[in-house]
FIKOLZA-1660 file (N, C-alpha, C; in steps of 0.1 Angstrom, whole numbers, plus 5000, padded with zeros to 4 digits):
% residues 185
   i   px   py   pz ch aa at
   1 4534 3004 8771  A  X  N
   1 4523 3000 8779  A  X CA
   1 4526 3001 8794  A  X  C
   2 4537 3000 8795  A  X  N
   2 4541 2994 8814  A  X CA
   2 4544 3012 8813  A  X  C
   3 4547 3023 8806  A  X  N
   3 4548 3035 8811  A  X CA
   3 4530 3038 8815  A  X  C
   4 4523 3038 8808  A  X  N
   4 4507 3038 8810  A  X CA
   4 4501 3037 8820  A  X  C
   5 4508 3020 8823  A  X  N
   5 4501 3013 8838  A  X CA
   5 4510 3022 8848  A  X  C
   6 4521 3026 8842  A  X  N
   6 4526 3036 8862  A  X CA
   6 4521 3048 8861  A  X  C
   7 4523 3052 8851  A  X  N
   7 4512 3067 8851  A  X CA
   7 4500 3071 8856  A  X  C
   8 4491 3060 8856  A  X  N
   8 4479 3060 8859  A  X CA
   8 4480 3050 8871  A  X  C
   9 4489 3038 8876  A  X  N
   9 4486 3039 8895  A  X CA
   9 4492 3053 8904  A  X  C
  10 4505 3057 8898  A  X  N
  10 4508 3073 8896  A  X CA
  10 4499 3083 8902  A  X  C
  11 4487 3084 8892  A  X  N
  11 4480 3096 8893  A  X CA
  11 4469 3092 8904  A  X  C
  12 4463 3076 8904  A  X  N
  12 4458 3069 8912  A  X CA
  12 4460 3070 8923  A  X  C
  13 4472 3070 8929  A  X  N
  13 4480 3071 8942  A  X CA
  13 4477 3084 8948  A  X  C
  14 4479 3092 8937  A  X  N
  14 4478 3107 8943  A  X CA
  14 4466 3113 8946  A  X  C
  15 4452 3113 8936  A  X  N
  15 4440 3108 8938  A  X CA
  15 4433 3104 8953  A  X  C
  16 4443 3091 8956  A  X  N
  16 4438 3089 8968  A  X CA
  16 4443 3096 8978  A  X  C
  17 4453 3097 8981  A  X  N
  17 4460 3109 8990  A  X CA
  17 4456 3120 8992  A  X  C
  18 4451 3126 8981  A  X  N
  18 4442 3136 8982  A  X CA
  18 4430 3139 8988  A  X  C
  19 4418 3125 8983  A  X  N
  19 4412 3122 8988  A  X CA
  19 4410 3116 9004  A  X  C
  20 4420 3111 9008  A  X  N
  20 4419 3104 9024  A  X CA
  20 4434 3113 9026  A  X  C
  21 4434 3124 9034  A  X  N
  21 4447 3129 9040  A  X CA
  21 4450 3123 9054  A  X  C
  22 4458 3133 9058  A  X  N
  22 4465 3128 9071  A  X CA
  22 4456 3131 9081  A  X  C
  23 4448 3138 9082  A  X  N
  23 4440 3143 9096  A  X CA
  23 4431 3137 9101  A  X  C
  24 4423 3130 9095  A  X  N
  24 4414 3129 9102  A  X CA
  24 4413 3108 9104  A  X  C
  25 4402 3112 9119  A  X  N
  25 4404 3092 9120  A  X CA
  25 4400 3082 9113  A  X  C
  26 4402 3074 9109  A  X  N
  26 4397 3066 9099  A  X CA
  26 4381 3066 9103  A  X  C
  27 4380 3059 9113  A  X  N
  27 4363 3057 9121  A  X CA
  27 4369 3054 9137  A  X  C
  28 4358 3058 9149  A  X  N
  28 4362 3058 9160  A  X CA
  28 4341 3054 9160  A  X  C
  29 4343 3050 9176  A  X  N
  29 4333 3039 9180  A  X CA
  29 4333 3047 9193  A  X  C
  30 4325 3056 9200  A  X  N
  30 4321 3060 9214  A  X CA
  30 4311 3058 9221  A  X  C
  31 4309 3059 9232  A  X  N
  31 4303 3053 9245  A  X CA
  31 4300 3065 9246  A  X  C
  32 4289 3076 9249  A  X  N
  32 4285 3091 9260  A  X CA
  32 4280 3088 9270  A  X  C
  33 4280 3091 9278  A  X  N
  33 4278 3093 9291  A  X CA
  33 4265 3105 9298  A  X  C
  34 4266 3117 9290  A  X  N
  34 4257 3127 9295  A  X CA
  34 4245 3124 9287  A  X  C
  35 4249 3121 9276  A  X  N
  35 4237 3121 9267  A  X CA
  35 4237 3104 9263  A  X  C
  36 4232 3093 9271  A  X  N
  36 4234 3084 9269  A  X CA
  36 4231 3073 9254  A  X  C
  37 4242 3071 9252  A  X  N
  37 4239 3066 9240  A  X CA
  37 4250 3059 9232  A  X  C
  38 4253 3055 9217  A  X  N
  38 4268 3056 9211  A  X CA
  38 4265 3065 9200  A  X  C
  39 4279 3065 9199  A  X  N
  39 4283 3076 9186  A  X CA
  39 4294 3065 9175  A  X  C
  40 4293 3071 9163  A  X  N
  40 4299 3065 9159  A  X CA
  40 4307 3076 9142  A  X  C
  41 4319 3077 9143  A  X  N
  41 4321 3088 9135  A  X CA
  41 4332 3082 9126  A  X  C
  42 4333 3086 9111  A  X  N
  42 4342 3083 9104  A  X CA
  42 4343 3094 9092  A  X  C
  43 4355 3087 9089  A  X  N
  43 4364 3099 9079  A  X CA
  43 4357 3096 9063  A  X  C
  44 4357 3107 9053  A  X  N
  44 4350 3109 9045  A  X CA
  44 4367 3115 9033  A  X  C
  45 4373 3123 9040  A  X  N
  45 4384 3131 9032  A  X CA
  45 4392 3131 9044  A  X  C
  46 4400 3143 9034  A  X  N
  46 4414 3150 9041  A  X CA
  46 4407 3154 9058  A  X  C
  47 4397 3161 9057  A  X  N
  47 4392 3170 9067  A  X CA
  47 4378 3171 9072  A  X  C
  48 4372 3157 9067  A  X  N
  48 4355 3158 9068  A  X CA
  48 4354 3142 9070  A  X  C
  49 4345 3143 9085  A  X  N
  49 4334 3130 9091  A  X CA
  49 4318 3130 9087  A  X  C
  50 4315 3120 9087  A  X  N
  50 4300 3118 9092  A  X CA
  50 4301 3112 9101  A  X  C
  51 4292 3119 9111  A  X  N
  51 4290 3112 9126  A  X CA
  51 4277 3113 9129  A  X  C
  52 4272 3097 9139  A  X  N
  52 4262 3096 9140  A  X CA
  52 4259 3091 9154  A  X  C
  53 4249 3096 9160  A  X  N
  53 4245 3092 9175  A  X CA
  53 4231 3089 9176  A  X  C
  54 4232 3082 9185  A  X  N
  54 4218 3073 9190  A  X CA
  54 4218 3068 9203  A  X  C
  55 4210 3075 9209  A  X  N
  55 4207 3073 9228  A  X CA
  55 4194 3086 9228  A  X  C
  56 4196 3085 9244  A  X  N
  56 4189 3095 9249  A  X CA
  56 4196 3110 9251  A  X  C
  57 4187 3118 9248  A  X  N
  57 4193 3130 9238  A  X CA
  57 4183 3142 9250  A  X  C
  58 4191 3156 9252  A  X  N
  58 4180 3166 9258  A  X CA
  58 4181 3174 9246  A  X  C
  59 4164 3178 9245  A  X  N
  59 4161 3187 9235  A  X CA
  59 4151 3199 9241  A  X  C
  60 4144 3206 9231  A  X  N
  60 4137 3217 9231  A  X CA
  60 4126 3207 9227  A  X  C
  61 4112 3210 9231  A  X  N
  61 4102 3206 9230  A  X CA
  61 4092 3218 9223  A  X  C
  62 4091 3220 9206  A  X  N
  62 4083 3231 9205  A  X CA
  62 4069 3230 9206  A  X  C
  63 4065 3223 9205  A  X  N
  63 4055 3219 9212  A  X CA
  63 4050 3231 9226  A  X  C
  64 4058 3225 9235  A  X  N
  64 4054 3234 9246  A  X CA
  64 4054 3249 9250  A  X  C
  65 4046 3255 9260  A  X  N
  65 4042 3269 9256  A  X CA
  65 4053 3280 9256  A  X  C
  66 4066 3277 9267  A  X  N
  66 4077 3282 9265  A  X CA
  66 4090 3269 9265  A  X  C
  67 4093 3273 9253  A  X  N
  67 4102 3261 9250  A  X CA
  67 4116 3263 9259  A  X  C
  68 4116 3273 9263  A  X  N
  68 4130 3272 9267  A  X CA
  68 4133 3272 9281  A  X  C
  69 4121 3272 9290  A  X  N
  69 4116 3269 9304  A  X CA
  69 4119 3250 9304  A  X  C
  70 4113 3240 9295  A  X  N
  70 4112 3225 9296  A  X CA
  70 4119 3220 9284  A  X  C
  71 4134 3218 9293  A  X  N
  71 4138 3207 9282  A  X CA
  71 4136 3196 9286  A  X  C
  72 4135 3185 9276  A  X  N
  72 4134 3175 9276  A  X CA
  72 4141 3163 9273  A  X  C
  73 4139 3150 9278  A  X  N
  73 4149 3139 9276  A  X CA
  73 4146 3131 9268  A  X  C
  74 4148 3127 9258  A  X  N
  74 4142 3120 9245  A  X CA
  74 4152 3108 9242  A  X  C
  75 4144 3099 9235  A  X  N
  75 4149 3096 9227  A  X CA
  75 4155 3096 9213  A  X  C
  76 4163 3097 9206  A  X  N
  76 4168 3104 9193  A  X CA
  76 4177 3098 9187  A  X  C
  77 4182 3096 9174  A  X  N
  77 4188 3099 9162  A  X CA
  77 4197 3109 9157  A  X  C
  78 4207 3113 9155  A  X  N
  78 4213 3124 9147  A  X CA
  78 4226 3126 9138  A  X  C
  79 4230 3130 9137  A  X  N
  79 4238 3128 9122  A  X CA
  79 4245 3143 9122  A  X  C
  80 4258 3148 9120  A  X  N
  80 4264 3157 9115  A  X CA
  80 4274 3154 9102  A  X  C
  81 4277 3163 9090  A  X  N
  81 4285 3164 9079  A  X CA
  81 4296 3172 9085  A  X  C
  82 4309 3167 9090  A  X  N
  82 4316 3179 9102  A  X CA
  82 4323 3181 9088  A  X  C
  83 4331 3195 9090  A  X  N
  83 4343 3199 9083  A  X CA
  83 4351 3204 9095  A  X  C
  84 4363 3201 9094  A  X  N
  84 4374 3203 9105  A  X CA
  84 4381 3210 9100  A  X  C
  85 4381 3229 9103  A  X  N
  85 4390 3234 9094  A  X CA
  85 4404 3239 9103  A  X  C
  86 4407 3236 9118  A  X  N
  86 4420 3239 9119  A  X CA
  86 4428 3225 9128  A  X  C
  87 4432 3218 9113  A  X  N
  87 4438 3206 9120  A  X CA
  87 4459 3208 9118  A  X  C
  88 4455 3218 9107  A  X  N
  88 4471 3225 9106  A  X CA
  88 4472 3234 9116  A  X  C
  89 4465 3241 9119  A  X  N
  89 4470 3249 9130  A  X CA
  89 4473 3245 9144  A  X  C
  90 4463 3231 9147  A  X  N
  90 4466 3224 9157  A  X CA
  90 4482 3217 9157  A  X  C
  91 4485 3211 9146  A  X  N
  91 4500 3205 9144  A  X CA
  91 4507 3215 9143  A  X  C
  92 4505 3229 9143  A  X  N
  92 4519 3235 9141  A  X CA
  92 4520 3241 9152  A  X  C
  93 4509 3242 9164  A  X  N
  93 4510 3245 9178  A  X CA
  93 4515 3235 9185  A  X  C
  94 4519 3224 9179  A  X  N
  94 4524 3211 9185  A  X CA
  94 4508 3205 9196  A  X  C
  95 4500 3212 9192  A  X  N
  95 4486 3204 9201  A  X CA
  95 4484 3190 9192  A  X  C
  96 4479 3183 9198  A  X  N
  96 4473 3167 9190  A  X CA
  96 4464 3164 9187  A  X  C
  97 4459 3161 9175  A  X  N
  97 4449 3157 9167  A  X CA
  97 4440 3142 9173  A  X  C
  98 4448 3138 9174  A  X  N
  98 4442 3125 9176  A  X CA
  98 4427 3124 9182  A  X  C
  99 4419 3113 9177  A  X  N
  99 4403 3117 9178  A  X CA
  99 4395 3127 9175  A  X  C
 100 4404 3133 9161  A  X  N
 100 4398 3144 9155  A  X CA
 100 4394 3156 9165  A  X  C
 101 4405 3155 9171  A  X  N
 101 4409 3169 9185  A  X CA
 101 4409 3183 9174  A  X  C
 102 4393 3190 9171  A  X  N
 102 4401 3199 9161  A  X CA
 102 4386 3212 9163  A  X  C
 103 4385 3223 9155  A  X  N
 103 4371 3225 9158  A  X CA
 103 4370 3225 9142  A  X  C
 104 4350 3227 9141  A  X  N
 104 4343 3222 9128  A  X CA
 104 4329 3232 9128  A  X  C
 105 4325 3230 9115  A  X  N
 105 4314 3234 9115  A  X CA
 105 4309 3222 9105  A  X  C
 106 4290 3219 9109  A  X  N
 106 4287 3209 9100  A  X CA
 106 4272 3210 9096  A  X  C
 107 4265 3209 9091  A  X  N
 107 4251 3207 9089  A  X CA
 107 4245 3196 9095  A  X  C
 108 4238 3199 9102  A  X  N
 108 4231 3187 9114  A  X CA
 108 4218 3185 9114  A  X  C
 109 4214 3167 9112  A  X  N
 109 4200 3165 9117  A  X CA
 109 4196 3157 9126  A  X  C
 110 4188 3156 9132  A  X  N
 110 4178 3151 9144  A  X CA
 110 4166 3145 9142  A  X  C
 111 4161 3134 9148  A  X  N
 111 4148 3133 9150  A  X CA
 111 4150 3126 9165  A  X  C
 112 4139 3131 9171  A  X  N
 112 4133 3133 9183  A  X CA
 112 4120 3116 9182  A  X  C
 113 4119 3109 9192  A  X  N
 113 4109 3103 9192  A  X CA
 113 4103 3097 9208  A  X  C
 114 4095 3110 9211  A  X  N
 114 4095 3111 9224  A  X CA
 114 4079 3102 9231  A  X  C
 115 4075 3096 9223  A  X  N
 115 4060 3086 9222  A  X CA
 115 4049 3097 9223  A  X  C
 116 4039 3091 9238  A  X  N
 116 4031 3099 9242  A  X CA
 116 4032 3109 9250  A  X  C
 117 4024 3116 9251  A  X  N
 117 4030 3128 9261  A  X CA
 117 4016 3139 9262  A  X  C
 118 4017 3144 9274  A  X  N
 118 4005 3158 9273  A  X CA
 118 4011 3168 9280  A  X  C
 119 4008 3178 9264  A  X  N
 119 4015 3190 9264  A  X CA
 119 4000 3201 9262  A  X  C
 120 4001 3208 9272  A  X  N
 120 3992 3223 9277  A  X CA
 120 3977 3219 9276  A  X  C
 121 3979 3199 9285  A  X  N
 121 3965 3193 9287  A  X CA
 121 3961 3189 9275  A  X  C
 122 3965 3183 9267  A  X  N
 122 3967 3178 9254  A  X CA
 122 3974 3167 9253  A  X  C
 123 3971 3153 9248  A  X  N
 123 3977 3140 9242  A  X CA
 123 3985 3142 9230  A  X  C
 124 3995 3142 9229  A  X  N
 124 4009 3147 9217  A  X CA
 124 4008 3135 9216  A  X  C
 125 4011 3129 9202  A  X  N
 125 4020 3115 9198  A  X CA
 125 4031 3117 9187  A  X  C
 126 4033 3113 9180  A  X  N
 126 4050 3116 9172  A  X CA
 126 4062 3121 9171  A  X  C
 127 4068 3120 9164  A  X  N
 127 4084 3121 9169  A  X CA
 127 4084 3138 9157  A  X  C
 128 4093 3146 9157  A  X  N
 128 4096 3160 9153  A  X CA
 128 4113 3158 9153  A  X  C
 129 4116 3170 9146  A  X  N
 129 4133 3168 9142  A  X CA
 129 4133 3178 9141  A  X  C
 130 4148 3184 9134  A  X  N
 130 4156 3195 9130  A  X CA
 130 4163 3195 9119  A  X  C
 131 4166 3203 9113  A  X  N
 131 4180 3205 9100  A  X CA
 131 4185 3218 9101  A  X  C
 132 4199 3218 9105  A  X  N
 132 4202 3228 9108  A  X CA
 132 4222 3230 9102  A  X  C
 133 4224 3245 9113  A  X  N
 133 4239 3245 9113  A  X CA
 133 4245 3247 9119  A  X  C
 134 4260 3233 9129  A  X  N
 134 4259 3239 9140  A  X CA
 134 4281 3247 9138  A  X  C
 135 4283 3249 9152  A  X  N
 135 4299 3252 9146  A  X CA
 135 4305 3244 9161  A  X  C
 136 4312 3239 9160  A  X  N
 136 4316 3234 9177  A  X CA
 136 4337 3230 9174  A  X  C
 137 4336 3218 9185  A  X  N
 137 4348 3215 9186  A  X CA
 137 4348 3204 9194  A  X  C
 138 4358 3199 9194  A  X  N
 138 4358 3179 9198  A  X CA
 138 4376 3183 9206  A  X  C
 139 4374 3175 9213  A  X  N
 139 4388 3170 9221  A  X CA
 139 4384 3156 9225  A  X  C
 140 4397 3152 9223  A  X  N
 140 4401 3139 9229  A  X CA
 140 4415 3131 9233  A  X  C
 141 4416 3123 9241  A  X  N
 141 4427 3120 9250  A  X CA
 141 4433 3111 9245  A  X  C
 142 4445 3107 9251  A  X  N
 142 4449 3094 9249  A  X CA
 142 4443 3089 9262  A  X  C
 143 4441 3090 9272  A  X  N
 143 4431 3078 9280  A  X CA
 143 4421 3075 9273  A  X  C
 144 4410 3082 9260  A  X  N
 144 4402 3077 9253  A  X CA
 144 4394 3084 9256  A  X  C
 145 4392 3094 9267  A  X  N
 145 4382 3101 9271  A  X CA
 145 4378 3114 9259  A  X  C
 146 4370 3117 9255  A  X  N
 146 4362 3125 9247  A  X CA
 146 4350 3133 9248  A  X  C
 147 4355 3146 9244  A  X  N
 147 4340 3155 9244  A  X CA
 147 4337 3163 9230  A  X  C
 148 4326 3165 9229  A  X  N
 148 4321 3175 9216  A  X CA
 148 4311 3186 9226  A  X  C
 149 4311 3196 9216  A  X  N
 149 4303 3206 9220  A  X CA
 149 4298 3216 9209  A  X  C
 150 4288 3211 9205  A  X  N
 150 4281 3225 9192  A  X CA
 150 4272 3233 9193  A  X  C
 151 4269 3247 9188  A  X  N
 151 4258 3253 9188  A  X CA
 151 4255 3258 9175  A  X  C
 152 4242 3261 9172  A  X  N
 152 4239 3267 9162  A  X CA
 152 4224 3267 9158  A  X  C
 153 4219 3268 9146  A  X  N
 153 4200 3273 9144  A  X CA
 153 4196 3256 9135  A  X  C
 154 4185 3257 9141  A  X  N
 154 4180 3245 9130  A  X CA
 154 4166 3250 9129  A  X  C
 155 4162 3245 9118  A  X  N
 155 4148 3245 9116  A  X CA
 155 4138 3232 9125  A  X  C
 156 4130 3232 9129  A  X  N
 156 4122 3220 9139  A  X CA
 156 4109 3219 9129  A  X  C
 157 4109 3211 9124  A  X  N
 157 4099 3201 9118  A  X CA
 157 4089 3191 9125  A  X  C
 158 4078 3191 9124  A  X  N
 158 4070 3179 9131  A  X CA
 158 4056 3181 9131  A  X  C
 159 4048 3179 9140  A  X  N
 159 4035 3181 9141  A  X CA
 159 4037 3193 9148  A  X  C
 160 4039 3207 9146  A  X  N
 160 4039 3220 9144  A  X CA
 160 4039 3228 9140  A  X  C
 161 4038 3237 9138  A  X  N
 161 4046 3254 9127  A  X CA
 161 4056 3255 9124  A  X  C
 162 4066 3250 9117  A  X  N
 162 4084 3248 9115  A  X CA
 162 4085 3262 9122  A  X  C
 163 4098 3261 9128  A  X  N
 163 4101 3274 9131  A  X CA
 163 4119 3272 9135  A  X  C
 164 4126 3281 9132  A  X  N
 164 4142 3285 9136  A  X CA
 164 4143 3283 9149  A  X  C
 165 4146 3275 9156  A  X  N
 165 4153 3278 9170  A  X CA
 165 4168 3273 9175  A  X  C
 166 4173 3276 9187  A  X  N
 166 4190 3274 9184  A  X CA
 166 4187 3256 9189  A  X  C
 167 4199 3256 9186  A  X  N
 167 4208 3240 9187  A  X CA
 167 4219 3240 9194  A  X  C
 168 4220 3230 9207  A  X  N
 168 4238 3231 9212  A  X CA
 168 4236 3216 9216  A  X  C
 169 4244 3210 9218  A  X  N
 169 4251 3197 9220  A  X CA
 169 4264 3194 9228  A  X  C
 170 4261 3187 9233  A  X  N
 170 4272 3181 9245  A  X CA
 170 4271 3170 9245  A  X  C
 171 4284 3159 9242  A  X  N
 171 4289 3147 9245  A  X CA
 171 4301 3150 9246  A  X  C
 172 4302 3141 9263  A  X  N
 172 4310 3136 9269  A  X CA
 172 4314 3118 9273  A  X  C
 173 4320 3113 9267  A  X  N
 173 4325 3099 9265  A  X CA
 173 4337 3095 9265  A  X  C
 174 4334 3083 9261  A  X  N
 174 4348 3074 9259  A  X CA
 174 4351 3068 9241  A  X  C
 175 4359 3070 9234  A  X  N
 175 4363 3063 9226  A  X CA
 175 4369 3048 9231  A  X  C
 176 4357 3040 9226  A  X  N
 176 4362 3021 9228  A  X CA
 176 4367 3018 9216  A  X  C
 177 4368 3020 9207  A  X  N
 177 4376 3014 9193  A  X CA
 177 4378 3024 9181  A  X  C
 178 4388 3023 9178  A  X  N
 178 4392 3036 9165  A  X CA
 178 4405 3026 9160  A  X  C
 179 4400 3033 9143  A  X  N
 179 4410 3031 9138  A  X CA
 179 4419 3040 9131  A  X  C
 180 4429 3044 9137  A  X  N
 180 4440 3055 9134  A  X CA
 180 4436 3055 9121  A  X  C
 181 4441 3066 9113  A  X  N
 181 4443 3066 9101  A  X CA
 181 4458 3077 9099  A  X  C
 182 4462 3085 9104  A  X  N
 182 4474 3091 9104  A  X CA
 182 4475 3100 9117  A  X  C
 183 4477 3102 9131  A  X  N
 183 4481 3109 9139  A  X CA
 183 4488 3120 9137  A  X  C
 184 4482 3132 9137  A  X  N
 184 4494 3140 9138  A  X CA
 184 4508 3140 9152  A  X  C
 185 4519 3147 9149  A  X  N
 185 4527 3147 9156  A  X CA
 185 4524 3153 9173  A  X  C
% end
């Protein structure tokens, strides 16, 4: 019986090790600056976050007659599934991981909730989103300082004609609270 019970905390142990590796942060807690707002990101596996932000966000407005003439400052929601595929290659270049210092690619969504507004002499009301894919990369300091930067296509949903347009992203911040989960060297 007592071989049974080690075998199976055993396989259990391993299990989990598997599941939570060394790379990535447990959860970290950010402040942005450019895109004002917080973020808030945590570890899922060996190599995968969900991260989520909430502030004032610049977007594309499809809505408008040329979207890429008026961006806009919104308020917003958003969400990425990151995968972090070179966090070995960072430790064997002796660079540092820490704050999931790594690049990724993730599936990303949005929603936009910009109130009223008149667009080409017209009263707009409701908020519009995206689902999309972006590919980027994150650095971060030990002063705490932190940036992300992604691009990539989403689809724009709302009171419109969906349609494909690109996606890029910029936060620049501070990590206020994180909790390690393994640092690389």
């Amino acid at each position: 019986m007592h071989r049974i019970i080690l075998i199976i905390l055993l396989f259990s142990s391993m299990l989990a090790s598997a599941q939570f590796g060394k790379n990535c942060e447990l959860r970290q807690f950010k402040i942005n600056i450019l895109n004002p707002g917080v973020e808030y990101e945590m570890a899922l596996g060996t190599n995968t976050t969900l991260d989520f932000k909430a502030g004032l966000q610049f977007a594309l407005d499809p809505l408008v007659s040329n979207i890429y003439e008026e961006v806009v400052f919104l308020p917003a929601v958003a969400g990425q599934y990151r995968y972090y595929y070179n966090f070995e290659k960072r430790q064997r270049n002796r660079k540092q991981i820490y704050g999931n210092s790594a690049n990724y690619v993730a599936p990303a969504v949005a929603a936009f909730f910009p109130g009223s507004r008149t667009v080409n002499n017209e009263v707009v009301k409701g908020a519009f989103g995206y689902a999309g894919l972006v590919t980027g990369l994150q650095r971060s300091y030990n002063s705490g300082i932190n940036f992300s930067v992604d691009v990539g296509a989403a689809y724009y949903l709302g009171q419109f004609n969906g349609q494909i347009l690109p996606v890029a992203n910029l936060s620049i911040g501070w990590i206020i609270s994180e909790k390690r989960w393994c640092v690389g060297k």
